[in-house]
N, C-alpha and C positions, 0 to 999 in steps of 0.2 A: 795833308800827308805828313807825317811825321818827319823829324831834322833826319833821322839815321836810316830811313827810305830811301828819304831824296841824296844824302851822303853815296850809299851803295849804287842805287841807280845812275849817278854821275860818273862813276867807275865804268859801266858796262854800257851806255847810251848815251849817243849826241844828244839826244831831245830835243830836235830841233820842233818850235810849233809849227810850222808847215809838213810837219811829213808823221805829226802825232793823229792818232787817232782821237776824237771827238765824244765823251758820251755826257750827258747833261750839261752841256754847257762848257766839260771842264776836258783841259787835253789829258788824255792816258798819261799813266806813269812812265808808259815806254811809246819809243817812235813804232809806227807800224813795222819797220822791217825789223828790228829789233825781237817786237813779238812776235811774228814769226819765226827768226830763228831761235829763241827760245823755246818757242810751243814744240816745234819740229824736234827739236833736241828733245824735250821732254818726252814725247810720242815713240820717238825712236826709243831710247833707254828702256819706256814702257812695255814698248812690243818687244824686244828684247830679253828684258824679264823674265816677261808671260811666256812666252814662247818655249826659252831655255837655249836660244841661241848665246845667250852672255858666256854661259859655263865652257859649250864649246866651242866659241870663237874663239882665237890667238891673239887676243889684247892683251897684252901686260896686266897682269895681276894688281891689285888697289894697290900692297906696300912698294910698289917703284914710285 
């Protein structure tokens, strides 16, 4: 993985290897709980989008 990956993901995850996910051998970038609450966040936003609930929901506008 590249130095500025592993930089940013030091920021946002413990990484711990016991609680990383497993795929060839090598641990994930991210701890499993980690990916999930990112995958969830992502999903959410997504269906949010799609839907057109973003426009009329009362979230603060992007420039605050």
């Amino acid at each position: 993985m590249p130095g500025w990956v592993e930089f940013l993901l030091n920021g946002v995850c413990h990484r711990l290897p016991a609680h990383s996910l497993v795929y060839g051998g090598k641990p994930a970038p991210l701890c499993a709980r980690c990916t999930g609450l990112f995958a969830g966040a992502a999903l959410l936003f997504a269906v949010l989008a799609a839907s057109g609930l973003w426009r009329r929901s009362r979230l603060a506008p992007w420039h605050v």
